[in-house]
DRENROTOR-458349 format. One record per residue (C-alpha): chain; residue in three letters; residue number from 1; x, y, z negated. Coordinates in Angstrom, 2 decimals. Example, Ala and Ser with C-alpha at 12.3 -4.5 7.8 and 13.67 -1.06 7.14 Angstrom:
2
chaine:A residu:Ala num:1 x:12.30 y:-4.50 z:-7.80 .
chaine:A residu:Ser num:2 x:13.67 y:-1.06 z:-7.14 .
# end
This chain:
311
chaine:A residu:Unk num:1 x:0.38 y:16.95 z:-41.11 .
chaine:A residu:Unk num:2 x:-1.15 y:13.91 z:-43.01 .
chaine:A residu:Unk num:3 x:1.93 y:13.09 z:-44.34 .
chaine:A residu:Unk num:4 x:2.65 y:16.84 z:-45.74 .
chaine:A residu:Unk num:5 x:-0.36 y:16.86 z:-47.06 .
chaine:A residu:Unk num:6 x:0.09 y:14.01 z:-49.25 .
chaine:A residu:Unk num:7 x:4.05 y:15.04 z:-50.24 .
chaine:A residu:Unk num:8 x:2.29 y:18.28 z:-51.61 .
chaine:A residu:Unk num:9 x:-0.18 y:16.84 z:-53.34 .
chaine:A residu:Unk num:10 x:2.40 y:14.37 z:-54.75 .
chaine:A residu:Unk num:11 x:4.57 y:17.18 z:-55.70 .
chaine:A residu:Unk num:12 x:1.72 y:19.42 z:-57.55 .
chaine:A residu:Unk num:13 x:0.46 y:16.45 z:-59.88 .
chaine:A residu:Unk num:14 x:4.10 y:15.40 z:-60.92 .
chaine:A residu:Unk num:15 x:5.03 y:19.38 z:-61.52 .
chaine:A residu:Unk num:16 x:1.89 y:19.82 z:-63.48 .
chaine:A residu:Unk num:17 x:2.37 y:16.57 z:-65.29 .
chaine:A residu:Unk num:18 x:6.28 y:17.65 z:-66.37 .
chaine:A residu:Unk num:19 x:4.53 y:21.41 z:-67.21 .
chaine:A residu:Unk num:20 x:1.87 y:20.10 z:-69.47 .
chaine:A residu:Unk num:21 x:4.10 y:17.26 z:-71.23 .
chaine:A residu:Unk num:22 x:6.23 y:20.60 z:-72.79 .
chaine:A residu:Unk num:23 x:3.20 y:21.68 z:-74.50 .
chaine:A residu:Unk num:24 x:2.74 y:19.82 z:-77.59 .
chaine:A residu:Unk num:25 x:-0.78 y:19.16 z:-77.59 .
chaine:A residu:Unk num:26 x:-2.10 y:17.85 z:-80.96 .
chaine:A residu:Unk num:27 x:-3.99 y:13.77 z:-81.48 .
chaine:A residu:Unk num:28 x:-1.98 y:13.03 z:-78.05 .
chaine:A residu:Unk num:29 x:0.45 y:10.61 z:-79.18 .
chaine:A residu:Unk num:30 x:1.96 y:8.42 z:-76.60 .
chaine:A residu:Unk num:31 x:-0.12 y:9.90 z:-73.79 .
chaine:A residu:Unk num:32 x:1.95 y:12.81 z:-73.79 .
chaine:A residu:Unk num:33 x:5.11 y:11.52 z:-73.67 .
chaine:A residu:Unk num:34 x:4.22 y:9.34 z:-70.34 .
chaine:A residu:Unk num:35 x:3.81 y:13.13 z:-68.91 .
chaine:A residu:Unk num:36 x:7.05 y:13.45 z:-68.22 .
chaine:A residu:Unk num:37 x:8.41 y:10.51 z:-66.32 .
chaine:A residu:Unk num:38 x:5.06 y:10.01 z:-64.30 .
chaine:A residu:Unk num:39 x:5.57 y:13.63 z:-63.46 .
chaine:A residu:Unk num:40 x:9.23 y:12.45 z:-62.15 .
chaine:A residu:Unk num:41 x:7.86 y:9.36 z:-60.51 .
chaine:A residu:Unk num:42 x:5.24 y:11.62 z:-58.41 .
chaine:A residu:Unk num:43 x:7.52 y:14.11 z:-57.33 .
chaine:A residu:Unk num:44 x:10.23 y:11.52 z:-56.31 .
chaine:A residu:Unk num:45 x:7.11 y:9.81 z:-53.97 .
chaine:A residu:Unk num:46 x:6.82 y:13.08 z:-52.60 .
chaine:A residu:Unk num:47 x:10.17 y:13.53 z:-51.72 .
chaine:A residu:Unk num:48 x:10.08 y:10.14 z:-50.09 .
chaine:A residu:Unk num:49 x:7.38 y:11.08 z:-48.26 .
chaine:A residu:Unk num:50 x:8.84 y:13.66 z:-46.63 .
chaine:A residu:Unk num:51 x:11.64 y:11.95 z:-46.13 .
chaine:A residu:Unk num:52 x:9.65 y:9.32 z:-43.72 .
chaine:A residu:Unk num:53 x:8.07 y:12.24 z:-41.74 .
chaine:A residu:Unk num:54 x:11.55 y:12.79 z:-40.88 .
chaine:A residu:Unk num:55 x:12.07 y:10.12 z:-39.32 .
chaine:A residu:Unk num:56 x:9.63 y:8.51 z:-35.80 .
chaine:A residu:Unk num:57 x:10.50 y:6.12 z:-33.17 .
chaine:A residu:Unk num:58 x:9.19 y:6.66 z:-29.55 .
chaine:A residu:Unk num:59 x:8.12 y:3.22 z:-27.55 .
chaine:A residu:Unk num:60 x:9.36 y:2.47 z:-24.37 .
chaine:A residu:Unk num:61 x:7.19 y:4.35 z:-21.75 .
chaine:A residu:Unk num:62 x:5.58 y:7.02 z:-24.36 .
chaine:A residu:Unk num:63 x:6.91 y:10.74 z:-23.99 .
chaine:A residu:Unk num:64 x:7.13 y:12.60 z:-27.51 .
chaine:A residu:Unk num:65 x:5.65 y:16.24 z:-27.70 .
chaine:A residu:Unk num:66 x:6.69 y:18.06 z:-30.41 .
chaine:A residu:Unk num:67 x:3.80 y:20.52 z:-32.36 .
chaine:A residu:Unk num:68 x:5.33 y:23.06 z:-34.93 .
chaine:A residu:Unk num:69 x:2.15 y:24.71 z:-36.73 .
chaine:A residu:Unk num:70 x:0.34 y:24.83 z:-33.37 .
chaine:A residu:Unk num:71 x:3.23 y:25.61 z:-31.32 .
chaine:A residu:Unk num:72 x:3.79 y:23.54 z:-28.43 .
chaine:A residu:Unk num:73 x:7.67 y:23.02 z:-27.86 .
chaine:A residu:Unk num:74 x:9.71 y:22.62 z:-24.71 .
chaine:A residu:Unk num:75 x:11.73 y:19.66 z:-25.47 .
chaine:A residu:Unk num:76 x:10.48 y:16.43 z:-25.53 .
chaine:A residu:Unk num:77 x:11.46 y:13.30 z:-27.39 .
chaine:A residu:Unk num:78 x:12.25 y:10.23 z:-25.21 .
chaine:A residu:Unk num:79 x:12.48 y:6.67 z:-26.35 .
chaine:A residu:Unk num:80 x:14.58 y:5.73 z:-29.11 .
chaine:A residu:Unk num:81 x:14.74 y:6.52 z:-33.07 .
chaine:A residu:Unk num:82 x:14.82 y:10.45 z:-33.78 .
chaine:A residu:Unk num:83 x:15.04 y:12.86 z:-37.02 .
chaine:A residu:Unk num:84 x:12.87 y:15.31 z:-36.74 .
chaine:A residu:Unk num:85 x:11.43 y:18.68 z:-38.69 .
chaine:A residu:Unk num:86 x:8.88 y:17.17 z:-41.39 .
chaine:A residu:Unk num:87 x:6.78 y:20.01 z:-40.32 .
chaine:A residu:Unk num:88 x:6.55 y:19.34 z:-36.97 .
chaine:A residu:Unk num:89 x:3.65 y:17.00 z:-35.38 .
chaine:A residu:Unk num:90 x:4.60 y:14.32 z:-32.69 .
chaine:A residu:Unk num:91 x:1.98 y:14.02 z:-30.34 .
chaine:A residu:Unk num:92 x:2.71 y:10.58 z:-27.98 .
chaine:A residu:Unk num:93 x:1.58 y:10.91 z:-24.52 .
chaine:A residu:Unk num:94 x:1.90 y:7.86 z:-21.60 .
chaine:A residu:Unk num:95 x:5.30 y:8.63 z:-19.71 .
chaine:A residu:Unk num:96 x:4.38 y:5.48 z:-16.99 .
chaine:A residu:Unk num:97 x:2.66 y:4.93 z:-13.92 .
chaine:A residu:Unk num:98 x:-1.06 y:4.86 z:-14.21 .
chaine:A residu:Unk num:99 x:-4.39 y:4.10 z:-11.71 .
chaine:A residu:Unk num:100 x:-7.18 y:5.65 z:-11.53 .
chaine:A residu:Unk num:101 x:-9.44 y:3.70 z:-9.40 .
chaine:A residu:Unk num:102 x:-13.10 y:5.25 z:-7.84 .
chaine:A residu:Unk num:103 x:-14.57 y:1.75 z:-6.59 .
chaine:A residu:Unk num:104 x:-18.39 y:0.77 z:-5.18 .
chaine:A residu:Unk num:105 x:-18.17 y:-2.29 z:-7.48 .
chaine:A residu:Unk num:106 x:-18.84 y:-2.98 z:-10.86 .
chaine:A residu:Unk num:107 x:-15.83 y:-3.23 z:-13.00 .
chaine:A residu:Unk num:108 x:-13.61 y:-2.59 z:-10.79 .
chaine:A residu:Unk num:109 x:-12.53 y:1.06 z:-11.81 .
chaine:A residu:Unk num:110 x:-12.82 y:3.13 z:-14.85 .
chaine:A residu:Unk num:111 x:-16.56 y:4.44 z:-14.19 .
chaine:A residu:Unk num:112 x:-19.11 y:1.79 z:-14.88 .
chaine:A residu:Unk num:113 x:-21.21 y:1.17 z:-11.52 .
chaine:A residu:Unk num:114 x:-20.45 y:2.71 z:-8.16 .
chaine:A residu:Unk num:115 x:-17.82 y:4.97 z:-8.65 .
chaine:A residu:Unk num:116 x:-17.17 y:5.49 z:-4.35 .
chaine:A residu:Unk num:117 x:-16.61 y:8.85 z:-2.97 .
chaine:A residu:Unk num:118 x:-18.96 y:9.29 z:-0.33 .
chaine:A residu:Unk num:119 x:-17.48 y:11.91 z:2.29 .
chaine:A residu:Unk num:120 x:-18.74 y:13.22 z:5.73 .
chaine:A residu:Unk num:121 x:-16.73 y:12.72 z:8.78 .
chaine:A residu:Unk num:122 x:-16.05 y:15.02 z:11.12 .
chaine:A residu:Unk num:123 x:-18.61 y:13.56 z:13.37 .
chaine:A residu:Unk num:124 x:-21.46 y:14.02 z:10.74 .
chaine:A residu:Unk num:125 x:-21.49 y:10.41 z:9.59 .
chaine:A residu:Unk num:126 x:-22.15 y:9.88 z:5.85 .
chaine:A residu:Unk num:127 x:-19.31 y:7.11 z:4.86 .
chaine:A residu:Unk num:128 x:-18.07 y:5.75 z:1.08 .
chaine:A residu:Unk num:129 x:-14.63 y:5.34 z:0.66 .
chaine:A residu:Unk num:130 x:-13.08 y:3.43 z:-2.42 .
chaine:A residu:Unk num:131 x:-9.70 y:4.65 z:-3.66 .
chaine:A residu:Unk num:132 x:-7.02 y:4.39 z:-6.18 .
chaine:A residu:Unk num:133 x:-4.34 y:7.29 z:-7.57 .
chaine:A residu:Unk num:134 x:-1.44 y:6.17 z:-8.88 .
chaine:A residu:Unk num:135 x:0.66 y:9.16 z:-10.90 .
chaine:A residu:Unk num:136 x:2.55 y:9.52 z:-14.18 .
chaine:A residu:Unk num:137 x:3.73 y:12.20 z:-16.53 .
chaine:A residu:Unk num:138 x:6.94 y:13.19 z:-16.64 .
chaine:A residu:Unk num:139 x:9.29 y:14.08 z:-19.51 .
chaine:A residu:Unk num:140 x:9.73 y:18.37 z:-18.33 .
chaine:A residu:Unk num:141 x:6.28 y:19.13 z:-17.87 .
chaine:A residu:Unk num:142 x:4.42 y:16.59 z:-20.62 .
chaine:A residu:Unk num:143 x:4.96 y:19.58 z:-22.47 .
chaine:A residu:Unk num:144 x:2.87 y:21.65 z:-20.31 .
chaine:A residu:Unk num:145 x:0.13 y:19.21 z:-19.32 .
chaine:A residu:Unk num:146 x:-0.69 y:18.67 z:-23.09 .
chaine:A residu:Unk num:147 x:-1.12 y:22.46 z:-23.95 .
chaine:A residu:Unk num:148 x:-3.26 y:22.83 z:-20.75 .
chaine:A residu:Unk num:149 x:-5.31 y:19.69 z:-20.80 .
chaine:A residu:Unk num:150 x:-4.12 y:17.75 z:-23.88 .
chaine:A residu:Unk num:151 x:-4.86 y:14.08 z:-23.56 .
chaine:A residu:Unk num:152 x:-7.53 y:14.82 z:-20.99 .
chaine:A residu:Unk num:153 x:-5.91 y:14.96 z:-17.69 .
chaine:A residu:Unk num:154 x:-7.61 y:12.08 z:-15.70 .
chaine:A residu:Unk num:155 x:-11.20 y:13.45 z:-16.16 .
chaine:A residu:Unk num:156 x:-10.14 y:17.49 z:-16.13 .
chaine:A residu:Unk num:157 x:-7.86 y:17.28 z:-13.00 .
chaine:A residu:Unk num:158 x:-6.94 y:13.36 z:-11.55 .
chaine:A residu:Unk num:159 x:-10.64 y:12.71 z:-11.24 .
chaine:A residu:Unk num:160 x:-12.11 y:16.02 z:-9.23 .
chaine:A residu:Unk num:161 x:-8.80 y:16.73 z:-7.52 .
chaine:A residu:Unk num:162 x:-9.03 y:13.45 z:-6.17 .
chaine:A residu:Unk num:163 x:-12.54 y:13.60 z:-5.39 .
chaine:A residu:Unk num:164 x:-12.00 y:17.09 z:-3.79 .
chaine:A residu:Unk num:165 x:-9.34 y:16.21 z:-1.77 .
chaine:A residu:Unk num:166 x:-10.73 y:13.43 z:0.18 .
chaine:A residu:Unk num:167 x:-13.79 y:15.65 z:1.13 .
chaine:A residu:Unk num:168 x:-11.72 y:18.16 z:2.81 .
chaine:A residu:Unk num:169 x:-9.65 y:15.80 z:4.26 .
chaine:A residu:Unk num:170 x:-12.52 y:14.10 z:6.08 .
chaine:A residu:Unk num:171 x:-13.91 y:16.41 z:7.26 .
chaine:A residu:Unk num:172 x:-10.65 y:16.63 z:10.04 .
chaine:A residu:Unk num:173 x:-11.37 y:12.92 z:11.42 .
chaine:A residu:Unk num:174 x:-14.06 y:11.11 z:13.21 .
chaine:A residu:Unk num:175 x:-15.96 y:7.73 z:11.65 .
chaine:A residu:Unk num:176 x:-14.19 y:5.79 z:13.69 .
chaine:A residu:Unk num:177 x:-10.21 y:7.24 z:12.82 .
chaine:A residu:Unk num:178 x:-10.98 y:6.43 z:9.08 .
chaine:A residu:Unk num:179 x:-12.26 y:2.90 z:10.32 .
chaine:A residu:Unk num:180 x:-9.17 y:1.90 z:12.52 .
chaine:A residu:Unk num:181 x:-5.96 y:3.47 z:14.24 .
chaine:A residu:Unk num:182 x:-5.87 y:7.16 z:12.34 .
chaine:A residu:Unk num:183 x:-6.55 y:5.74 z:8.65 .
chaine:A residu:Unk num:184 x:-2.73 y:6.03 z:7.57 .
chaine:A residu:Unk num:185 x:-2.96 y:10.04 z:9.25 .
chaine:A residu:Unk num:186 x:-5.70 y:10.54 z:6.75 .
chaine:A residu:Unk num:187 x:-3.91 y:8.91 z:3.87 .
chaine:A residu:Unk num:188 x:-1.08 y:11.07 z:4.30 .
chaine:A residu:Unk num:189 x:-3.67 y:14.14 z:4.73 .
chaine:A residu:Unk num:190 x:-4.86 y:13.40 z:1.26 .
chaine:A residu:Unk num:191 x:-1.16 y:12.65 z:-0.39 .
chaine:A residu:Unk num:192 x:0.03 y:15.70 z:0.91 .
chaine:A residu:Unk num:193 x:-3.27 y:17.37 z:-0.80 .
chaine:A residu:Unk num:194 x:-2.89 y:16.04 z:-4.15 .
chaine:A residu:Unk num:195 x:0.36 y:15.98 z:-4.29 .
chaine:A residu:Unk num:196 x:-0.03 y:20.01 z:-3.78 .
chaine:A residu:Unk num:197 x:-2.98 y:19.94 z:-7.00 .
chaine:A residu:Unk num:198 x:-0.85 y:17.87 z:-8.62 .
chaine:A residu:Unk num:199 x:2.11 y:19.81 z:-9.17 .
chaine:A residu:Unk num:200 x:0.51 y:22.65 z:-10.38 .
chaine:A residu:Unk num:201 x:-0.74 y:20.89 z:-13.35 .
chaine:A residu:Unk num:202 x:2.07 y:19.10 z:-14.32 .
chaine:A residu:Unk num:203 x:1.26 y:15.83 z:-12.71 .
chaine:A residu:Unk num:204 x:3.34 y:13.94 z:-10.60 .
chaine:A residu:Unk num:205 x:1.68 y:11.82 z:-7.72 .
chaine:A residu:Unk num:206 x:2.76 y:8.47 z:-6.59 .
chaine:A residu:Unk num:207 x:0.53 y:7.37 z:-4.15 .
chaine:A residu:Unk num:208 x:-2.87 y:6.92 z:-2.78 .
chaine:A residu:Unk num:209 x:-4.42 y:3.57 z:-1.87 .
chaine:A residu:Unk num:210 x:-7.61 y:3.47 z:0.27 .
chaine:A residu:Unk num:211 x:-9.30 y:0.49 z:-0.49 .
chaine:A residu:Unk num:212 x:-12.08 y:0.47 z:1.64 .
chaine:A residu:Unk num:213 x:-14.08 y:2.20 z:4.08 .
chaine:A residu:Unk num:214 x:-17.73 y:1.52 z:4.27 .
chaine:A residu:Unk num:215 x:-19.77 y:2.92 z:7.50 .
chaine:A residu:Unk num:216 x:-23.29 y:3.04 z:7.73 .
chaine:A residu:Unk num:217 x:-24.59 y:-0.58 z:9.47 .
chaine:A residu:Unk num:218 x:-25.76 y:1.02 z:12.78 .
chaine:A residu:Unk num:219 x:-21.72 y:2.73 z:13.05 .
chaine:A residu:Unk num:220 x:-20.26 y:-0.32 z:12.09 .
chaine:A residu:Unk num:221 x:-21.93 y:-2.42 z:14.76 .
chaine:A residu:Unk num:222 x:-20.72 y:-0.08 z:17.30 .
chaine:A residu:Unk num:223 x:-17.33 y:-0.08 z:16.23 .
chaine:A residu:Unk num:224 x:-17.26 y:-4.14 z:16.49 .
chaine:A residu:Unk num:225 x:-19.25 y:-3.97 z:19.89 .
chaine:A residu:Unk num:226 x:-16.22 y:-1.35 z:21.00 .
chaine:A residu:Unk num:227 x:-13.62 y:-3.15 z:19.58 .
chaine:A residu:Unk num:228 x:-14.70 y:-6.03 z:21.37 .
chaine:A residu:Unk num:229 x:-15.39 y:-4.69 z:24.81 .
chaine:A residu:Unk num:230 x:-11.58 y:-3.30 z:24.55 .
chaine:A residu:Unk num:231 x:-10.22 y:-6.40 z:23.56 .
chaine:A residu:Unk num:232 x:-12.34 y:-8.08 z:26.22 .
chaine:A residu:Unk num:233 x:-11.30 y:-5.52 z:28.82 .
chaine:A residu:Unk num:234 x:-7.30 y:-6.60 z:27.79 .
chaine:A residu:Unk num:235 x:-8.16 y:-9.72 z:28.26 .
chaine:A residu:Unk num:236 x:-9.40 y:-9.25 z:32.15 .
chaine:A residu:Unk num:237 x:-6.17 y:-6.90 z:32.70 .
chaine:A residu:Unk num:238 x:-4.05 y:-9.82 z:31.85 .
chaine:A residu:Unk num:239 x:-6.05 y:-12.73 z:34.03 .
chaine:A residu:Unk num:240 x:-5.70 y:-9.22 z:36.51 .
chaine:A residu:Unk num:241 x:-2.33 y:-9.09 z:36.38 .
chaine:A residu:Unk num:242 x:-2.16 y:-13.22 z:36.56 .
chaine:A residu:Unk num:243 x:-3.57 y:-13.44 z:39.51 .
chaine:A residu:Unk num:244 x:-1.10 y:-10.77 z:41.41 .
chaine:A residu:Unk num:245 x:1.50 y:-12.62 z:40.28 .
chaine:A residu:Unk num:246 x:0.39 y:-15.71 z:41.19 .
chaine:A residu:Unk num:247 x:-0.73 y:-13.72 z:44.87 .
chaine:A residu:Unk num:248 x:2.81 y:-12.46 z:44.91 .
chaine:A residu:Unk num:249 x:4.31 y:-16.15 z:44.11 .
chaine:A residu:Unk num:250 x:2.55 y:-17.38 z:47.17 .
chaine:A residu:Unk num:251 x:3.30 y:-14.31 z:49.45 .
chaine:A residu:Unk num:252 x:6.82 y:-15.40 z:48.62 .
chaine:A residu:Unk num:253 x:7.18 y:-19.05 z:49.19 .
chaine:A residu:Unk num:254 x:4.72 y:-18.28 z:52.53 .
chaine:A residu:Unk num:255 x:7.55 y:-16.08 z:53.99 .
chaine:A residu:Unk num:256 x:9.90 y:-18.37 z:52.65 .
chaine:A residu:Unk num:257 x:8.56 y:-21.18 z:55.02 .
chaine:A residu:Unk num:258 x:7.86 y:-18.85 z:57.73 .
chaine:A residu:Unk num:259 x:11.85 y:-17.80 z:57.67 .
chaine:A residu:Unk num:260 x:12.86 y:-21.43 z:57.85 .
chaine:A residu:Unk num:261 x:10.83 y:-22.91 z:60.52 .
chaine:A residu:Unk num:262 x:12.13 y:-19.20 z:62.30 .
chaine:A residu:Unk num:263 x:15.10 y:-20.89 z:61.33 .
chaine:A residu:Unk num:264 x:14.80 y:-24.13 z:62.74 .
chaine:A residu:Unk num:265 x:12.83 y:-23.72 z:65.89 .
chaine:A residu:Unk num:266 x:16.02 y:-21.26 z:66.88 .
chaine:A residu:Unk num:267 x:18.27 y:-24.18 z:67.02 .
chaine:A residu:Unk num:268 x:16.05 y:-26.82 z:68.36 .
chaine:A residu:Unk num:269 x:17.88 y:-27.35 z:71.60 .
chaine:A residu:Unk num:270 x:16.89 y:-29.82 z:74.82 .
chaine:A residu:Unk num:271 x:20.12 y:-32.08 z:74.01 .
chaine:A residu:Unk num:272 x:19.74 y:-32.24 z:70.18 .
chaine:A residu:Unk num:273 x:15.92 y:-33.18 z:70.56 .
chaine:A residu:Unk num:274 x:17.63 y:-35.96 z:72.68 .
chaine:A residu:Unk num:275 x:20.11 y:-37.12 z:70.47 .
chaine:A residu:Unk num:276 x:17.49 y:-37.25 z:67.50 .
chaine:A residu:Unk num:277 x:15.34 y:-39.55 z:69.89 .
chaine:A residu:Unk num:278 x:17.98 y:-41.57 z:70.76 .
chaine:A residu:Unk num:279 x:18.71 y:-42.14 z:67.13 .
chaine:A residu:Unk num:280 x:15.33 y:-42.91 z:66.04 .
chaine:A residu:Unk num:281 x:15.13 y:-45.39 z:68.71 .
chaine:A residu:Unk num:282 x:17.92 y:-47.22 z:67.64 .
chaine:A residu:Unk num:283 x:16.59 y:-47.65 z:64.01 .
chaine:A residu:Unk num:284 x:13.40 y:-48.64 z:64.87 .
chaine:A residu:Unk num:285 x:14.74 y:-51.12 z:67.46 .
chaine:A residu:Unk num:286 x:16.56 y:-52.45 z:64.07 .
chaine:A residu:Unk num:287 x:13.64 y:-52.52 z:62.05 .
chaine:A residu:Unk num:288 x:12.55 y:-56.65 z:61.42 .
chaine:A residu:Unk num:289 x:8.89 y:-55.32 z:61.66 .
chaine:A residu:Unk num:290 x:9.24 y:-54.15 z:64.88 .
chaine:A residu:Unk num:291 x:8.15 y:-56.49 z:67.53 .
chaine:A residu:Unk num:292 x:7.99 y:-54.91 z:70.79 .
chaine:A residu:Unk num:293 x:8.82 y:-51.21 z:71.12 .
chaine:A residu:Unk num:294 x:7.42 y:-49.61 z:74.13 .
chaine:A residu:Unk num:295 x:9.26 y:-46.05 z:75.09 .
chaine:A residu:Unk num:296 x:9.59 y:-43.52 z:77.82 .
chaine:A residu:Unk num:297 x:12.90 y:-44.25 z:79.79 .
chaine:A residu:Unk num:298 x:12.54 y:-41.62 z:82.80 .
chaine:A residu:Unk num:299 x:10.57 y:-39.00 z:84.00 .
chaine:A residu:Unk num:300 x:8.56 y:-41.60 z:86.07 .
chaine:A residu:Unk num:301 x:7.53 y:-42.56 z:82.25 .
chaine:A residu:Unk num:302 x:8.50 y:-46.50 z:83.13 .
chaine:A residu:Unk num:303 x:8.31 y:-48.76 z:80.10 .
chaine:A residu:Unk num:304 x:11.13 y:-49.80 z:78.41 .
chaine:A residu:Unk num:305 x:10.49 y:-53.25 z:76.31 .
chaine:A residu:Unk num:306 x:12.39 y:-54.83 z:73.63 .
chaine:A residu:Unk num:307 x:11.81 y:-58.05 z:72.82 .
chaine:A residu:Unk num:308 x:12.36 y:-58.54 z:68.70 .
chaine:A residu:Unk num:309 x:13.96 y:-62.15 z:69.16 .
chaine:A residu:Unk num:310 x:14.40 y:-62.56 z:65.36 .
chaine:A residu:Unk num:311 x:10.65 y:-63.27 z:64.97 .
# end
């Protein structure tokens, strides 16, 4: 509207300046006859000028909302070079993903300072958790977030909705869910919640990041005392379980022995426990280290003696 402004102007002075240079106007001289062409030269700047506020370029990312005389229009101008109405206002609004992060430390999100959401559990605990949104505008309802909230969306709806939906959602899980094996449940709890707020403001949600959990000192201890009792009782389970095996390994190879000497002692018989003496006999009376050998011959147990004549 800048620009309009400035055409008109433009385009009054060089219309009065043509106007007035008609009138002859006595002791003038050459001042009046420069009425006239200045007068052509202003309303030809006008003209120009009106002429560029024809004209705008949308970056890459921005989303152009068109304003005639207050009036918010539907369609939206995307990136690229357009012509538009030198009447109508072109209000740029950010078309790409953005973060809004609520963090306990400083400089970390957009508030200076802690920024964390503290919460109650469904247990009663008090905990903080540190979170970022991450959501964009889109190109059908820019148009409607800027006549609702204008440029203001993150601190009139990202900001409390956000804030307001990890409350409630909290409120559905114990300390210790948000601190271990449930904490993806209650992501999704609070997606599905914003997502929900969102939409009826003309806000499309991407995701939800939670950065941290932080449990009173007393809670946390107990969680790490818990978590290491269980992992300590998984640990006994498996020297447990170690140990049957191991029981079971010897159970086996015991009635594995206990089948073969079964085995054996079955076909021990009186003549092959002879023949295996015999043969013994005979390699020992071989042996050059051997230099008597006294043996059994009958059932009177009389001697039998070898003489080793090599030695």
């Amino acid at each position: 509207m800048g620009t309009l402004l400035l055409a008109a102007i433009l385009l009054l002075v060089g219309l009065g300046l043509i106007i007035s240079s008609r009138a002859a106007v006595p002791g003038l001289g050459a001042a009046a006859t420069l009425r006239r062409p200045v007068g052509l030269v202003a309303i030809a700047l006008a003209f120009v000028v009106v002429a560029l506020g024809s004209f705008v370029t949308v970056d890459a990312g921005q989303l152009g909302v068109k304003v005639f005389f207050g009036r918010v229009e539907s369609d939206v101008l995307e990136n690229g070079f357009h012509v538009i109405n030198p009447l109508t206002e072109v209000v740029m609004m950010d078309g790409r993903t953005q973060a809004y992060t609520m963090s306990g430390k400083i400089n970390e999100g957009q508030v200076q300072g802690d920024d964390a959401i503290s919460v109650l559990s469904g247990d009663g605990l008090t905990l903080k958790l540190e979170v970022t949104v991450q959501y964009h505008l889109t190109a059908s309802t820019a148009p409607q977030v800027y006549k609702s909230l204008a440029n203001d969306y993150v601190e009139r709806v990202v900001r409390p909705e956000t804030r307001a939906a990890l409350r409630d959602a909290a409120v559905g899980f114990q300390a210790t869910d948000l601190y271990s094996v449930r904490r993806g449940e209650f992501v999704n709890t609070v997606k599905e919640k914003l997502t929900r707020a969102f939409n009826t403001r003309g806000i499309a949600l991407e995701n939800v990041l939670l950065r941290d959990v932080v449990l009173p000192d007393k809670v946390r201890a107990a969680i790490d005392e818990k978590i290491a009792a269980e992992q300590e009782a998984q640990k006994m389970q498996y020297v447990l379980q170690r140990e049957k095996q191991e029981a079971e390994r010897k159970r086996v190879e015991a009635a594995g022995i206990s089948d073969a000497q079964t085995i054996i002692a079955g076909s021990l018989t009186n003549q092959y426990l002879q023949y295996n003496y015999i043969s013994t006999l005979r390699e020992l009376v071989k042996s050059n280290n051997a230099t008597f050998v006294i043996t059994p011959f009958d059932q009177k147990l009389t001697p039998m003696l070898n003489l080793n004549q090599g030695n």
